[in-house]
N, C-alpha and C positions, 0 to 999 in steps of 0.2 A: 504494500500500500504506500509503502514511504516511498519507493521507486516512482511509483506512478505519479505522486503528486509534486516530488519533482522533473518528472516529464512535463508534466503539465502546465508547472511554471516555467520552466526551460521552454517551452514552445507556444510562451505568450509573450515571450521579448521582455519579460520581468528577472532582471537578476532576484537568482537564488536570494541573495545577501540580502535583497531588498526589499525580502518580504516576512513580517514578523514571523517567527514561527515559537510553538507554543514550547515549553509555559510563556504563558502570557502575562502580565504584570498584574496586581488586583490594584482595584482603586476603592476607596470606601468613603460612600459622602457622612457627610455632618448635619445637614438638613434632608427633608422629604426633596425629594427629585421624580418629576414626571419621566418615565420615559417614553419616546414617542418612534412612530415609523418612519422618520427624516429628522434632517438638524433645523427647525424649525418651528416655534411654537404651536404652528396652525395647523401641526402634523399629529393624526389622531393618537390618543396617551393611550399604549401597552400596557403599562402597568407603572405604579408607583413605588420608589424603593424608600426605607424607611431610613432617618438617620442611625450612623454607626452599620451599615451593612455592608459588606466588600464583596465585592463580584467581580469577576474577569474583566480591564479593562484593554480591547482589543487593539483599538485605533484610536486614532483623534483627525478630528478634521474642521473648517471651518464652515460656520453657517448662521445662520440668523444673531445676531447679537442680543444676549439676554442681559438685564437688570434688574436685578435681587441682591436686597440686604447692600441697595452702596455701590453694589460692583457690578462692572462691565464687562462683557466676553463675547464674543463669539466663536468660541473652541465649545467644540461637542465631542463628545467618547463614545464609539460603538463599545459595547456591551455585550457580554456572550448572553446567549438565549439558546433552548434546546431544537430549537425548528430551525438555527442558521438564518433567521431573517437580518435585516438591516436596522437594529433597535436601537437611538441615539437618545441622548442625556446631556445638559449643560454641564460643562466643567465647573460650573461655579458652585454648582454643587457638593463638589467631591472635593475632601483633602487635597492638599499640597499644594505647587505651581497650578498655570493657567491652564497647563494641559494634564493635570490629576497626577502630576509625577511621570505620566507616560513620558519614555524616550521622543524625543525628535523625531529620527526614524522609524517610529511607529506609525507615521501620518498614513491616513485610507488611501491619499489618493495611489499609492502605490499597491496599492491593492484591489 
């Protein structure tokens, strides 16, 4: 399986290097956080995570600029979920830097 799925990045023109591979870092918000199906407020809320919860944080990317508690962002975390969907979350949310601690190189769009 591991063969395969780097065939399959290998023959999307994505370096290997360049694409997270798991473990993947957790992030844990401090406040309620919507999560939603896009980086965008207007995008219907999945589900809601509770403060103090840590979940898989996969990627970061940017999208809509949120304002809560002060502060400005628009850096959003894709989020593991068990279906593989596209499930995003404001960083403002979650502990740490603007981007929850994730790496740099962990950005979607190379993804």
């Amino acid at each position: 399986m591991l063969l395969s799925a780097a065939a399959l990045v290998a023959g999307s023109g994505v370096a290997l290097a360049d694409v997270p591979l798991p473990p993947y870092p957790t992030v844990t918000t401090w406040a309620d956080v919507n999560v939603r199906t896009c980086e965008a407020t207007s995008c219907p809320i999945a589900w809601t995570l509770p403060p103090e919860t840590s979940t898989i944080g996969i990627c970061w990317t940017r999208g809509e600029t949120v304002h809560a508690y002060g502060i400005y962002n628009n850096i959003w975390i894709k989020v593991s979920s068990m279906d593989g969907g596209r499930y995003m979350a404001s960083a403002i949310f979650f502990k740490g830097n603007e981007r929850a601690n994730l790496p740099y190189e962990n950005d979607c769009g190379g993804l």
